[in-house]
C-alpha positions in Angstrom: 22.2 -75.7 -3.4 21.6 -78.2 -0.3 19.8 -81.2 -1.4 16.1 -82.0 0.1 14.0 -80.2 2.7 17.6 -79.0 4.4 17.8 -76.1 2.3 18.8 -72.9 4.5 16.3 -69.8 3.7 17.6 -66.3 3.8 14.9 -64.1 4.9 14.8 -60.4 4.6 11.8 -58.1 6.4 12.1 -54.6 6.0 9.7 -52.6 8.5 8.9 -49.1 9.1 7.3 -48.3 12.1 4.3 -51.2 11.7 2.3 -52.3 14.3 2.1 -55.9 12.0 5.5 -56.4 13.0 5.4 -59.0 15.3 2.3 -60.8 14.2 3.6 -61.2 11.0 6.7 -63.1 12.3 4.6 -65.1 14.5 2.8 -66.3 11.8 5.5 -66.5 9.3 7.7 -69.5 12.4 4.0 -70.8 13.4 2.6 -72.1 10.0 6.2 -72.9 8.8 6.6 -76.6 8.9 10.4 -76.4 9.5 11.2 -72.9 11.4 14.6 -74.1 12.1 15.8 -73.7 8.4 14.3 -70.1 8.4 17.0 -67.3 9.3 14.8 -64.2 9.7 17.0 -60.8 9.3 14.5 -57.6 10.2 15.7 -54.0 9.6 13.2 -52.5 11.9 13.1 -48.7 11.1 11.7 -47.7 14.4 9.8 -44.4 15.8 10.9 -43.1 19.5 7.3 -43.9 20.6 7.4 -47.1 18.8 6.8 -49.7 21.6 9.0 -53.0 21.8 8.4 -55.6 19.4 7.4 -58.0 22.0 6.4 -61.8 21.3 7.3 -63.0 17.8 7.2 -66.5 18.5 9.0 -69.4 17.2 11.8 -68.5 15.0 15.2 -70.1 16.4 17.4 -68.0 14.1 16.2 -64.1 14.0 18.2 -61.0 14.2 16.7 -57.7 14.2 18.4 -55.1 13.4 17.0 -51.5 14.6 17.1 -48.1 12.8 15.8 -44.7 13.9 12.7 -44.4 11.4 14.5 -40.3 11.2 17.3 -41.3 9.2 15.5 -44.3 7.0 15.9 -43.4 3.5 12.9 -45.2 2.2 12.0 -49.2 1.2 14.7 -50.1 -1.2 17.5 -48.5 0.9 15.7 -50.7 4.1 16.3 -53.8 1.4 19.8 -53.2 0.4 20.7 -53.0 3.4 18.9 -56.4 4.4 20.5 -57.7 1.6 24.1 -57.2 2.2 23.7 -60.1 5.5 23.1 -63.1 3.1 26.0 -65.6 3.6 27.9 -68.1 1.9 25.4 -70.9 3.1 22.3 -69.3 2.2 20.6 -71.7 -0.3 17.5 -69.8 -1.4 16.1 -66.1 -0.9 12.9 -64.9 0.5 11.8 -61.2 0.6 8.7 -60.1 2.0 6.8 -57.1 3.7 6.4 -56.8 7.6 2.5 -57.6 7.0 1.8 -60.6 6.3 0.4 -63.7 7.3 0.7 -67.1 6.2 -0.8 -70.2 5.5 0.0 -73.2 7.1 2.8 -75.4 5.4 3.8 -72.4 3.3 7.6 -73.0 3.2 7.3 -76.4 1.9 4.2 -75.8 -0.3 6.5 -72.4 -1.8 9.4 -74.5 -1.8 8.3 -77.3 -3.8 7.0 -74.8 -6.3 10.2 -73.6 -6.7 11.9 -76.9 -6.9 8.7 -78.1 -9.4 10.1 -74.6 -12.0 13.6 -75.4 -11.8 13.3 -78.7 -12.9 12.7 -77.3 -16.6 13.9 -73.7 -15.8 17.5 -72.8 -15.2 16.7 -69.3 -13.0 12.9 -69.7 -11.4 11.8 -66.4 -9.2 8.2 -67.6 -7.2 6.8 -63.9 -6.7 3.1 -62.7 -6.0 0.9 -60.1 -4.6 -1.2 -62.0 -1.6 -4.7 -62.0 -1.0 -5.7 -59.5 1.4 -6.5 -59.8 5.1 -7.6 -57.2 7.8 -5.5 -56.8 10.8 -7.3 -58.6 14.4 -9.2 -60.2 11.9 -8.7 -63.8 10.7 -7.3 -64.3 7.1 -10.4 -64.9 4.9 -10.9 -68.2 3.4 -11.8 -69.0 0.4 -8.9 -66.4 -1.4 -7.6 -67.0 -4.9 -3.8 -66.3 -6.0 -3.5 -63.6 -8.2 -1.4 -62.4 -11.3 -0.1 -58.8 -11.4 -0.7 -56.4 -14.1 -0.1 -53.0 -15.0 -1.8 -50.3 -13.3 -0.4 -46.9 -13.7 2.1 -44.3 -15.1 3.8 -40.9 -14.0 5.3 -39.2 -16.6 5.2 -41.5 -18.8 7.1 -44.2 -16.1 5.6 -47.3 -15.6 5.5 -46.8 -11.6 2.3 -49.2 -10.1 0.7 -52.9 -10.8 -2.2 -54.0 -9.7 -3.6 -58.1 -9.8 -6.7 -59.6 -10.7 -7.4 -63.4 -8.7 -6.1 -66.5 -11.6 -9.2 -68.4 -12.7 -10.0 -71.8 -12.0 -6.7 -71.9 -9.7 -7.7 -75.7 -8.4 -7.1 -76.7 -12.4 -3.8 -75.6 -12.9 -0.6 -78.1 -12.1 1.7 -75.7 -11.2 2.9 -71.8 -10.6 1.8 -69.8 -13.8 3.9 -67.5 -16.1 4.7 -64.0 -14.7 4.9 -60.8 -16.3 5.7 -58.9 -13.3 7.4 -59.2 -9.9 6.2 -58.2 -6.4 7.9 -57.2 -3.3 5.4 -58.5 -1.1 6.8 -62.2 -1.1 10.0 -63.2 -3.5 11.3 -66.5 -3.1 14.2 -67.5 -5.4 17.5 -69.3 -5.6 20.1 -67.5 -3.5 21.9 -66.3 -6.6 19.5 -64.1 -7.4 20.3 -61.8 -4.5 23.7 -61.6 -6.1 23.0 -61.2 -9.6 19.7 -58.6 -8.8 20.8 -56.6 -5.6 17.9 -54.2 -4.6 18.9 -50.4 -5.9 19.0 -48.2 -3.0 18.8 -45.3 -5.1 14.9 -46.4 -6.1 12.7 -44.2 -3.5 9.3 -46.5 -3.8 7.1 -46.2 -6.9 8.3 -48.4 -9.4 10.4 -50.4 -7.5 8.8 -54.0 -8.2 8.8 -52.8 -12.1 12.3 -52.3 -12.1 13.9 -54.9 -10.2 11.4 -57.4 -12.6 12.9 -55.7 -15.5 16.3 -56.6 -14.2 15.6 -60.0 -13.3 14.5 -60.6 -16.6 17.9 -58.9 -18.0 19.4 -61.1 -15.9 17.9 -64.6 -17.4 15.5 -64.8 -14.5 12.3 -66.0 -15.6 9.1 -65.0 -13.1 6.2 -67.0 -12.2 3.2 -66.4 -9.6 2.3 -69.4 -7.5 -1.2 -70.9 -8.1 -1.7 -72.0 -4.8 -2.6 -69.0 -1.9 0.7 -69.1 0.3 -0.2 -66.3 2.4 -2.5 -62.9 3.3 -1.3 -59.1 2.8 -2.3 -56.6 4.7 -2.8 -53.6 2.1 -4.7 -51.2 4.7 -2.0 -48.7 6.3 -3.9 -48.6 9.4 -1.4 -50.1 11.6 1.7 -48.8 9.8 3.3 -45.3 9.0 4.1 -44.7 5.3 7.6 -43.6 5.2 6.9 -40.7 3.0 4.2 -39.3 5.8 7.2 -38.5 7.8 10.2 -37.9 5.6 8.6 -34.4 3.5 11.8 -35.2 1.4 10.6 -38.0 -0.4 9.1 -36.1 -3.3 12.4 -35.2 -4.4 13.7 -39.0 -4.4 10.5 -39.8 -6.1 11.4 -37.5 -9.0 14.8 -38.7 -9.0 13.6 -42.3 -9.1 11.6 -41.5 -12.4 14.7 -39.7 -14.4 16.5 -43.3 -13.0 13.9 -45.5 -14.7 13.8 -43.8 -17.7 17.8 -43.8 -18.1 17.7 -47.7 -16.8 14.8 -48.5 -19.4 17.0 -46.9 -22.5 18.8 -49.8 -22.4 22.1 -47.3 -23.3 25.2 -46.8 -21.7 24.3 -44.0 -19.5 25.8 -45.3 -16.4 23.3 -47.4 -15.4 24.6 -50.3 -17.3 25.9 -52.3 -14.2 22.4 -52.5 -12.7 20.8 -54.2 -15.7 21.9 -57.9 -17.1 23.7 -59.4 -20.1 21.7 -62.2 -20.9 19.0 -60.5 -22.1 17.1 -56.8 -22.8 15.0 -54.3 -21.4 13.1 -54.4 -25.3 12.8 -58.2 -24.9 11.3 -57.9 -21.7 8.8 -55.3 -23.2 8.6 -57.4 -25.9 7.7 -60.2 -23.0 5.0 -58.2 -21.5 3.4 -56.6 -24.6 4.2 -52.8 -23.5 6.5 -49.9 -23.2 8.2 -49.4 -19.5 8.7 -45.7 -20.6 6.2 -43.4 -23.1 7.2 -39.8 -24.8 
């Protein structure tokens, strides 16, 4: 990895058909204190009445890359995808959702955090659900980081998390132990793209559960920062849901279950490849107190 504040950072934006778009990438070059290190790679799964992205601000290095929203095959397929442009000279990985917005400083502020963890940990992820914010309205102040827990099952599947705000945040010296990972913003050594690609084959629910699990299979160890690095839009006001416009996706859905379940065995079923070696799927139950998968 480069040395210092010169590190290059590989960022990945998938976005289907949201209006947040733009604004988000405004804010993401705007309230970073060096945009210059940032290269910004959008898959922009767009609608025919979609209008053009229009100003995005100040991001030197940005390619975006655009898909007919028709033939998008859902979030993870939009991140694979994303994921196959990191290069040789990519020093650290950053994947986040087309709504956000950010705080000012964040790259640095996220950045030290990471380089604070892997000072006494060998493989550091820096993941977290955001606060939330409205769009055209300002981010609220006065927002709390949060840790993620779990939230729901279908059939049996451990499929959604939720997150509660971290007490006292001001008190504590540094990101906080993570049982869970979030898709929202993922900041981590470039390796980890390598070692933990995005499975295309995952529709949407249980997506962050999985790829968490797999980290942690992997010897990545997850932490939630404790400062607020950012807003998330979580009303779907200004954006499409995929699975409003693709009546196939129940069908991947069910498939993604039976896939979680086999991956969650932890047994050579073919799915062996997409988990690690260093460690288990029962140590990372084990880790988070609770079965991925009930019968």
């Amino acid at each position: 990895m480069s040395t210092g504040g010169h590190r290059r950072v590989f960022v990945q934006v998938p976005a289907y058909r949201d209006r947040e778009l733009a604004p988000t990438l405004r804010s993401l070059g705007e309230n970073a204190r060096h945009p210059e290190r940032l290269r910004v790679v959008v898959l922009w799964q767009r609608g025919e009445d979609d209008p053009d992205l229009g100003d995005v601000g100040a991001l030197p290095d940005l390619t975006v890359e655009t898909t007919p929203a028709a033939t998008s095959r859902g979030p993870n397929w939009a991140r694979s995808l994303l994921q196959q442009r990191a290069r040789a000279d990519d020093d650290v990985t950053l994947v986040i959702d087309s709504h956000l917005r950010f705080v000012p400083g964040w790259d640095e502020l996220a950045l030290g955090m990471l380089d604070d963890l892997g000072r006494t940990v060998a493989k550091p992820v820096l993941t977290a659900y955001l606060p939330a914010y409205l769009p055209g309205s300002p981010p609220p102040a006065g927002a709390r980081p949060f840790k993620i827990y779990p939230l729901e099952r279908q059939d049996g599947v451990l499929t959604r998390l939720t997150s509660h705000a971290l007490a006292h945040p001001a008190q504590l010296a540094g990101p906080v132990r993570a049982e869970y990972l979030s898709l929202h913003f993922l900041l981590a050594p470039a390796a980890f793209g390598r070692e933990v690609p995005h499975d295309p084959h995952v529709y949407f629910f249980g997506d962050e559960v999985a790829l968490g699990a797999r980290a942690f299979t992997a010897g990545w160890d997850l932490f939630h920062p404790h400062r607020v690095l950012g807003w998330h839009a979580y009303d779907r006001a200004d954006r499409v849901p995929h699975w409003d416009e693709h009546p196939g996706w129940g069908a991947d859905h069910a498939r993604t279950l039976e896939r979680l379940r086999r991956l969650f065995d932890d047994g050579d079923d073919g799915l062996a490849a997409w988990r690690g070696t260093a460690r288990s799927v029962r140590e990372y139950e084990e880790r988070i107190m609770t079965r991925l998968v009930l019968r």
